[in-house]
N, C-alpha and C positions, 0 to 999 in steps of 0.2 A: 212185442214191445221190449222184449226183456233183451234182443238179441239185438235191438238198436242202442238200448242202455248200455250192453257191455261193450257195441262197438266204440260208444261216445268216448266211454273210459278209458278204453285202450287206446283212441286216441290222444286222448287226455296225454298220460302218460309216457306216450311216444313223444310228447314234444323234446328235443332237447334242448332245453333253455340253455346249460352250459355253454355246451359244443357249440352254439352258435353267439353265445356271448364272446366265445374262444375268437370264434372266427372273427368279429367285431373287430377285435383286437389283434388282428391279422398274429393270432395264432391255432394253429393247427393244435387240440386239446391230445390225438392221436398219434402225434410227431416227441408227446412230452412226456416223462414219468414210465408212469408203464402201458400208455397208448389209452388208456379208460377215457372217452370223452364225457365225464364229471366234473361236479361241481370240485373234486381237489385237485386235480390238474387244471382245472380252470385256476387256483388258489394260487397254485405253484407258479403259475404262467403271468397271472396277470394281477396279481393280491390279494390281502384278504378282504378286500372291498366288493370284488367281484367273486370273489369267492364265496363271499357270503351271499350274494343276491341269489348264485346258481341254486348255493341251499334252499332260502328260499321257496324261487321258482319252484323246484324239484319238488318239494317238500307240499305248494301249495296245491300241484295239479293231480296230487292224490289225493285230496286235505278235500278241499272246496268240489270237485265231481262228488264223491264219494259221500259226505256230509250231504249235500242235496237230494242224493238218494235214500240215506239215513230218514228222511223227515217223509219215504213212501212206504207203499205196502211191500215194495221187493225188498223190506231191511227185515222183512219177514220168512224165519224158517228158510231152506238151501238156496233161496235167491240170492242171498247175499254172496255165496262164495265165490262164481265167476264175478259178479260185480266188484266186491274187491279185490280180486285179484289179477283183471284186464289193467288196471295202472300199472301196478308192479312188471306184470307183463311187456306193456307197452314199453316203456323204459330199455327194460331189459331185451326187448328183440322189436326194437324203435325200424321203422319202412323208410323213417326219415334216414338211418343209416344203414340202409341193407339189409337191417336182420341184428347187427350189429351194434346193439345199443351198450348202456353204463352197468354200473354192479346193485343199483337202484338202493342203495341203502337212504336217502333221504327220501322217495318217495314212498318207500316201507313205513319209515317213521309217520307219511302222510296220512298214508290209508288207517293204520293202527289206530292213530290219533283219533279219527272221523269214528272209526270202526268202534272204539272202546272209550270215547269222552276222556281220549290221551290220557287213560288207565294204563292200558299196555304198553304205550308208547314210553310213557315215564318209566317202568316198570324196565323196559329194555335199556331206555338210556341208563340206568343204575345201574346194571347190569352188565355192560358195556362199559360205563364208568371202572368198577372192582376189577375186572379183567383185565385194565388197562393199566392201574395201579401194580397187580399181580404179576401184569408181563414187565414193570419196569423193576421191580422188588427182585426178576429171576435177573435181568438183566444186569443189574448191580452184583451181580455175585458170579458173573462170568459165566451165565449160562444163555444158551438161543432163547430169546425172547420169542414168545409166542406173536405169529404175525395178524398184519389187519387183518388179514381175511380169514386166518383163525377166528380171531375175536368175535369178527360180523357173526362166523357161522353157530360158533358155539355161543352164540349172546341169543342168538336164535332160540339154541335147543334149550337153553332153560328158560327163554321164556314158556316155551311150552310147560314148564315146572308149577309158574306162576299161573298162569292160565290154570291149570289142573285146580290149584289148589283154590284156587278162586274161584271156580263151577263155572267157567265160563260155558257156554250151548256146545252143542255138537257142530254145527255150521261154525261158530267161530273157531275151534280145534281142527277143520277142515282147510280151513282160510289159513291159518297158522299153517298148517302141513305144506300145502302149493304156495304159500310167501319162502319158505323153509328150501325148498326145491329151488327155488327160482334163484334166493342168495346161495345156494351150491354151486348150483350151476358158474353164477356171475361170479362167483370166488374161485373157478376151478383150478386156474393156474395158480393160485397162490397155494391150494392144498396139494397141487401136485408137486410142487417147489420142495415144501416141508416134509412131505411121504418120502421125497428121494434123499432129502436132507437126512433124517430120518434114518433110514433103510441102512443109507451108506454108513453112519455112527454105529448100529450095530451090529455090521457088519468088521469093522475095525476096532469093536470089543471083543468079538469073538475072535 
């Protein structure tokens, strides 16, 4: 049972509502930006009307699975880990596009929400929020702003901070860890961007 729950979820997950609201709007979400079939290149392409719905969408199909399961016995002890983490999943390695799915940050926020009574979730948007303040404060003074997918990742690791400090269970620090992986992953060209950025600066201080 447990192994048809996580597939449900995963399908959950995999849907992409964007990318096909993109398409709706005879646009290609892949062809925009930096190719992410998300709800911001949906934003970019088509407003923030439709921008917002993708949130949403994204945001509900890890929200509403995942809560459902919340109210069984599998919210109990290490059932919960692959459970929530077959949406994030899905999204991010979506069959609806190859393998090739988004960077899953709204339905992160979803599962979170479901997962913590959107304790952590709040907890991340804050945190995300200061980082965002932080990257525009270096930018004003002539320096690289730290990029989105900086932000995502390292908004990440301190939630783990939060979590710590809050005693969350051990299954939830497990779920945190594979949610934590997954936005790596789905961020990795933006970290490889900034390492080389990076690299080559101190290399032309030396």
């Amino acid at each position: 049972m447990i192994i048809l729950w996580v597939a449900v979820l995963f399908l959950s997950g995999s849907l992409m509502f964007s990318y096909w609201l993109g398409l709706a709007r005879k646009k290609n979400l892949k062809d925009i930006g930096d190719g992410n079939p998300g709800a911001l290149n949906l934003w970019k392409s088509s407003g923030y009307k439709f921008g917002i719905l993708g949130i949403l969408l994204d945001f509900i199909k890890g929200y509403l699975p995942l809560l459902w399961v919340m109210g069984s016995h599998y919210s109990q002890g290490y059932f919960i880990v692959p459970l929530a983490l077959a949406p994030i999943a899905g999204h991010a390695f979506s069959p609806f596009l190859k393998g090739k799915g988004g960077k899953a940050i709204a339905v992160t926020f979803g599962v979170w929400s479901a997962l913590t009574g959107f304790k952590a979730s709040l907890a991340l948007a804050v945190i995300l929020a200061v980082l965002k303040v932080l990257s525009s404060w270096y930018k004003s003074r002539g320096k690289t702003p730290v990029s989105d997918g900086m932000q995502v990742v390292s908004g990440m690791l301190l939630l783990f901070v939060y979590l710590c400090i809050s005693k969350w269970s051990a299954p939830i620090l497990w779920v945190w860890l594979g949610s934590f992986v997954i936005l790596v992953y789905t961020h990795r060209l933006e970290w490889i961007v900034w390492m080389r950025k990076h690299s080559s600066r101190e290399r032309k201080g030396t």
